[in-house]
N, C-alpha and C positions, 0 to 999 in steps of 0.2 A: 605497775608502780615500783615495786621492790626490784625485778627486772632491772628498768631503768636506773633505778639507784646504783645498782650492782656494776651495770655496764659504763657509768659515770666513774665507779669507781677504779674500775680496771685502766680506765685513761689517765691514772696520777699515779704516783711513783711508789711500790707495792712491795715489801720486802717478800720473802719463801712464804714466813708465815702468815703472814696477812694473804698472800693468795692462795695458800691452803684454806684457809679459813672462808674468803670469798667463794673460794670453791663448793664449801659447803654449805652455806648460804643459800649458793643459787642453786645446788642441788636439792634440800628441802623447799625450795619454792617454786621450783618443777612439779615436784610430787604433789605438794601440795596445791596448786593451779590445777593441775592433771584433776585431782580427785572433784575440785568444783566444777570444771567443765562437765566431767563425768555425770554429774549428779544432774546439771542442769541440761545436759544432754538429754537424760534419763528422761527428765519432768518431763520436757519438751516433744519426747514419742510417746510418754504416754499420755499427754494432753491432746495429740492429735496436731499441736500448737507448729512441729517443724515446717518453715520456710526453705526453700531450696530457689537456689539464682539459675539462672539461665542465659552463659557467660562463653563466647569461643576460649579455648584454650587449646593448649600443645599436652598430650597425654603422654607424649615420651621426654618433654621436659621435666613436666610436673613427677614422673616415675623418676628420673634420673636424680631432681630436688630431694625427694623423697626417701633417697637409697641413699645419699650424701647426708642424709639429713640423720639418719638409722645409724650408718656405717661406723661411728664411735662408740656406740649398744654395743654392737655386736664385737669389734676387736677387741673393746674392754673385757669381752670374756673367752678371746680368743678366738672368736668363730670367721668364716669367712660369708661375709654376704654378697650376693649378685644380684642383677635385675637385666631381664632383657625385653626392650618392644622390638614387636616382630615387624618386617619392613611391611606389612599389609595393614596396617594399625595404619585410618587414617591423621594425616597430618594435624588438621584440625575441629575438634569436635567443640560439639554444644551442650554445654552441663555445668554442674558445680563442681570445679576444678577445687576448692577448700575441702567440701563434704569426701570428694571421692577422696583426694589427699588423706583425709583423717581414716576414711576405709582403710587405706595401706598402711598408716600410721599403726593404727589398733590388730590387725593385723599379723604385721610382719615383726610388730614390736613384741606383740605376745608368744610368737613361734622364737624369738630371738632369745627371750626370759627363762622358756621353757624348754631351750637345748644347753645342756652343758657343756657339748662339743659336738664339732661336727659345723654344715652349712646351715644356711637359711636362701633359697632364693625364691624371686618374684620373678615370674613371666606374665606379658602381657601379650594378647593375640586378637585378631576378631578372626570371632565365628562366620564362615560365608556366608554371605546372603544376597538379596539385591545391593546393585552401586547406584540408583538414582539416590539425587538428594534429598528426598522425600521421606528416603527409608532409613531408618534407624540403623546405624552400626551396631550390631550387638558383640561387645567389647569382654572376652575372657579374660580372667586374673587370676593365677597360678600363685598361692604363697604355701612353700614347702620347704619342712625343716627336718633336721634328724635328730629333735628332741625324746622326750619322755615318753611321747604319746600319748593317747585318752583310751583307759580302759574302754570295750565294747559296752558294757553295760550305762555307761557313763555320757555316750554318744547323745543321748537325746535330750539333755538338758544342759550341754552348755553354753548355748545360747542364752540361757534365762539367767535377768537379773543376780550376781551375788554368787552365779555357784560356780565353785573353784575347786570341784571333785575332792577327793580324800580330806579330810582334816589336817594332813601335814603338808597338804600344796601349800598352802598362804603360808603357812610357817616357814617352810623351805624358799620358796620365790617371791612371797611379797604380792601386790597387787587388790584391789577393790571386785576384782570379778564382774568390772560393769562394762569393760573392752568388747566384748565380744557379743553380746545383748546390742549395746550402741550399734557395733559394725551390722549387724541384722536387719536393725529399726533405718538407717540411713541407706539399707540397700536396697531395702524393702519399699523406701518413701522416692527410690528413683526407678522402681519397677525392676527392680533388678532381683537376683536368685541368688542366696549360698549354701554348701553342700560342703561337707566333711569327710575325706576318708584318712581312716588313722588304725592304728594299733599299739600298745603298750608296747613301750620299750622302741618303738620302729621306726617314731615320726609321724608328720601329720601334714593334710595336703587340702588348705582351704580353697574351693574355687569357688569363685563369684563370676556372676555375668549380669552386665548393666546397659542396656540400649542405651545409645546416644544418638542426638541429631545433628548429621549434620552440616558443618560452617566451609567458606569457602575462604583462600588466600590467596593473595595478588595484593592488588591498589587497597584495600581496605589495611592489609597488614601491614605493608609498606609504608602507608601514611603513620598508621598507630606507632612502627618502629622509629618514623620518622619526628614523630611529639614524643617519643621517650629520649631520642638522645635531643632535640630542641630543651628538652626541661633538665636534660644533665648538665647545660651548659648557663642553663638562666643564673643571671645577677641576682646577689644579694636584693631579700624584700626586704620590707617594714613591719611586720608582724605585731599586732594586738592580740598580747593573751588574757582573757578572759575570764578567770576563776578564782572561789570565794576557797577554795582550800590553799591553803599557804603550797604543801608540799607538792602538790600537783602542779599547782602553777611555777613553782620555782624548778621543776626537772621539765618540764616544756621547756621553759625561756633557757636553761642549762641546754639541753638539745638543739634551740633554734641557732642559738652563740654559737656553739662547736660548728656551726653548717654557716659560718659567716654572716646568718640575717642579724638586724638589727629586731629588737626585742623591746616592749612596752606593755605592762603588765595592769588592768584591776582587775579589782577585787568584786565588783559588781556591776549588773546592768547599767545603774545610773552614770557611773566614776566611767565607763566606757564611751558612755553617748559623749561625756563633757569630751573626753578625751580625740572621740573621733571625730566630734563638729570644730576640732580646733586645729588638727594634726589632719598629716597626709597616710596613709597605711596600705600597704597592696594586699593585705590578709589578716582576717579578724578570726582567731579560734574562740567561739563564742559559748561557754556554759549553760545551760537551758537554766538549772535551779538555784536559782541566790538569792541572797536577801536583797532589800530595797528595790531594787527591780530584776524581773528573770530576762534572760537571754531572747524569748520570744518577744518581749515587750520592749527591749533594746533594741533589735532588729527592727521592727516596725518602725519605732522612732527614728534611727537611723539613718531607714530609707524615706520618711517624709521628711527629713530636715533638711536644711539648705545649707548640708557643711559642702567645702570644697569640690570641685571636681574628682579629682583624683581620689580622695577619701569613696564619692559615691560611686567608685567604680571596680573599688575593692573587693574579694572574694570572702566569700562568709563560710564556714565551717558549725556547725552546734554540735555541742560534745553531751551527751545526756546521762546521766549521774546512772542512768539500769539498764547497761550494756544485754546484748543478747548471750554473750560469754565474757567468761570473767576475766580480767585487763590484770596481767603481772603489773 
């Protein structure tokens, strides 16, 4: 939400100061996102509770995204970051292309915090094994920096929740200590392995390795490439948005404007049904929890009423107020 706001605002005419200021803004809103992910991360391995998708993906896209994504971390403190997949790395695997992102994320972003100069790179490789499709890629992940290093003694906890060795680490570098517990919990929940070798003063070199299955590419991707540029070129919809919070709904409908849709806004289940038995809409973002009627209960109706054609042929969206991660 603050996010949004933020990037709304960077689209209006911003003097030095006010984008100084926006700048800081969205930089405690990072932090502060980060730290409730973090935490809801946390709940989530130790409740047992983590879901993981099962999704083809490009693992040297999503590495390259990922190192683009770092690569301002790291110049803002002068350092130099690389990444490389090795051409054996297949093209495309089967996994959670998010979770493993966030692996690299937490990561490459902790060895990045924890060098004051010097590199940080990522390699990616598979380990050989069979090539049937049947058999799992088991996919190597090299993140090494020329930071601080982790005293020897220090080696075997920090993995664990909160700990961020010496007393004057969090003072010196900042952070929750809950980076690197997550990366464990999410590597460990894809069957996967991590290992550390380091030394004070010398740098540090985390390797992970995570089996994947997997996908095949031709006519499947080709079609899929072929619905993403069909949908970069689709006409303006008629958009119905649906929510009882004023500010949520007014940076949707803000968002939809800026993308040329046309934009129709309530406040509640009921105010939506009149709306949509009476109007044409090619897309309803519909709120689960509202007063006078919730979003399940508008839907239903929706779909037994006898509005228009075109109304009852529109795509439905439910947006539900206790996301799995927290929404800037």
């Amino acid at each position: 939400m603050i996010s949004g706001a933020i990037d709304l605002f960077r689209q209006t005419r911003l003097d030095e100061t006010q984008r100084h200021y926006l700048d800081g803004f969205q930089h405690a809103n990072e932090l502060l996102l980060c730290l409730v992910n973090d935490i809801l991360d946390t709940s989530c391995l130790e409740a047992g509770h983590l879901r993981l998708e099962s999704l083809p993906f490009d693992l040297a896209g999503l590495v390259a995204a990922t190192g683009n994504q770092l690569l301002w971390q790291a110049r803002r403190k002068g350092l130099e970051l690389s990444w490389q997949v090795s051409p054996d790395v297949p093209p495309r695997l089967l996994g959670d292309p998010a979770r493993v992102q966030q692996v690299i994320v937490n990561l490459a972003g902790n060895a990045i915090k924890f060098t004051p100069e010097g590199a940080v790179t990522i390699r990616v490789e598979r380990i050989p094994g069979p090539l049937p499709a049947s058999s799992p890629a088991m996919i190597r992940f090299v993140i090494e920096d020329t930071g601080i290093g982790i005293p020897v003694d220090r080696l075997g906890g920090i993995f664990e929740s909160y700990d961020q060795g010496p007393p004057e680490t969090p003072k010196r570098f900042g952070g929750t200590g809950l980076g690197l517990a997550i990366a464990k919990g999410l590597i460990e929940a894809m069957d996967g392995d991590i290992t550390v070798e380091s030394s004070e003063g010398r740098g540090s070199r985390f390797i992970v390795t995570i089996p994947f299955s997997l996908t095949i590419t031709g006519d499947r991707q080709a079609s899929a490439d072929g619905q993403e540029k069909a949908s970069e070129s689709a006409p303006p919809l008629r958009v119905l948005v649906v929510e009882d919070a004023e500010d949520i709904r007014l940076l949707i409908a803000a968002f939809l404007r800026g993308a040329s849709h046309q934009v129709r806004s309530a406040v509640n289940g009921q105010e939506a049904l009149d709306m949509f038995m009476a109007e044409d809409f090619d897309l309803v973002l519909m709120d689960i929890q509202m007063p006078v009627m919730d979003g399940y209960t508008a839907t239903r109706a929706c779909g037994n009423g006898n509005g228009n054609g075109g109304a009852r042929r529109c795509r439905w969206w439910h947006s539900p107020h206790a996301p799995k991660r927290a929404i800037p």
